[in-house]
Structure formats: C-alpha cells, structure tokens
N, C-alpha and C positions, 0 to 999 in steps of 0.2 A: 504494500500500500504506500502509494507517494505522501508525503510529508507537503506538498507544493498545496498553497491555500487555492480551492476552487471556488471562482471570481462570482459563481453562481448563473443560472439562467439566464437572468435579468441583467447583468451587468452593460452589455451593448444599449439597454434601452435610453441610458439616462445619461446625458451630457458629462462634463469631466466638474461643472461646476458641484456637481452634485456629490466629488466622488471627497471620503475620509479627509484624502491629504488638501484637500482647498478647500473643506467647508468653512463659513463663518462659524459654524457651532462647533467643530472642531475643537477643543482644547491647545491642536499642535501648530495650530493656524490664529494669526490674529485676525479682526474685521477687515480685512481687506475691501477695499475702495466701500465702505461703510462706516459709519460712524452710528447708528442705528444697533447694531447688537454687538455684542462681545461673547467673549468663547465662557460657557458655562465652567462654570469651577467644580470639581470631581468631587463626589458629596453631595450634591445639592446647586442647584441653579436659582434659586431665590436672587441672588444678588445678581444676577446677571437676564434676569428677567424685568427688574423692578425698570428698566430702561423699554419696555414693552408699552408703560403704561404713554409715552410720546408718541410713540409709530403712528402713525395715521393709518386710517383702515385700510387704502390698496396695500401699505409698504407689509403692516401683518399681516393680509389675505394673502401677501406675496412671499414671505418670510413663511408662512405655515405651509403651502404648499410644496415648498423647495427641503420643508423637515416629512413631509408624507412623504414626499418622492423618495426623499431616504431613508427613510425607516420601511417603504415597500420594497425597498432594492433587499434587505437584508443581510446586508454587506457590512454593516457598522457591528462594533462592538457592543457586547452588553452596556457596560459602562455609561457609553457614547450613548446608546439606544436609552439608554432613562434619560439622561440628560436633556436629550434630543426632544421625546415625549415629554418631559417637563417645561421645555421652550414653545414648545407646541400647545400644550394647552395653555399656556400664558396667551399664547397669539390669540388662541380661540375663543379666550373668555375678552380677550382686547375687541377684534372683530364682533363679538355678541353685543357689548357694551357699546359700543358706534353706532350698531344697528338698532338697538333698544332708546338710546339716547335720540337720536334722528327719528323716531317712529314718534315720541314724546312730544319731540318739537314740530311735527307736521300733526301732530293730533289738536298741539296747543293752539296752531296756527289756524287751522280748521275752526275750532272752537272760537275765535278771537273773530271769524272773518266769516262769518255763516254764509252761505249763496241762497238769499231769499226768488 
C-alpha cells in the first residue's frame, strides 16, 4: 500500500484558490490580498471570526461559499475542517442577520408609507 496522500475524487473540481496551501482560512497562509479575514487560531476561531461581524453581506455570502467548496472537497485536515466550519457558521449567522435586518427595514418602510 503506497504511503502517497490521494488528492481525492474531487480535487480537479475546484480552482487552486480553494486548495490548503493558499486559503485565507489556512493557518499556514496569511489574508492575502484581504484585509476582511485572518487565519483562525488552532483551538478555537472566536477571535478571528469577531472581524465577520464588518463583512458586508456579498463579501460573507462570498467568504462562506469558498469554506463549503472546501470542506466539500474533503481535502482539509481535521483540524482545519473545525476551524473552517466555525468560520462558516460565523459567515452564516452574518448573512442571516443582513437579511433579517433589511426584511425589518422594508417592513418599517412599508409600515411608514402605506399605498392607499
């Protein structure tokens, strides 16, 4: 049995942005051409999420997407994969909260400006 890590099924599917050694969520990578996220700290991502609550809703619809892609490739480490899920749901409760907030303010706006 070879010892050579197999790259998996999926690996051709997903661009190189997406691969371990260039992610922003990476630990071994810094934010590169970002200033928006930093590399989760091993343990826990809390501190490196609290920079989520700024994103504006495309940049975390845009950020969660690019942590499924990789956590569907299945290529990432344990480790990395909590990490990664914990950045992920930070994004998803950010994107819920834009959309929850914007539903409020077109309801208030509705409310304010009836159409008789």
């Amino acid at each position: 049995m070879s010892s050579e890590m197999n790259p998996g099924p999926y690996s051709d599917q997903y661009p190189d942005e997406y691969s371990p050694q260039s992610s922003p969520y990476s630990a071994s990578s810094g934010a590169s051409g970002s200033s928006a996220s930093s590399a989760p700290a091993a343990g826990g991502a809390s501190g490196a999420n609290e920079d989520v609550a700024s994103l504006s809703y495309e940049r975390a619809r845009e950020e969660l997407v690019a942590v499924v892609q990789r956590l569907e490739a299945g290529s990432v480490p344990l480790e990395d994969s909590l990490a990664l899920w914990e950045r992920g749901e930070a994004l998803a409760q950010r994107c819920q909260t834009w959309l929850d907030e914007a539903r409020a303010r077109l309801a208030a706006v509705a409310q304010e400006d009836p159409e008789d």
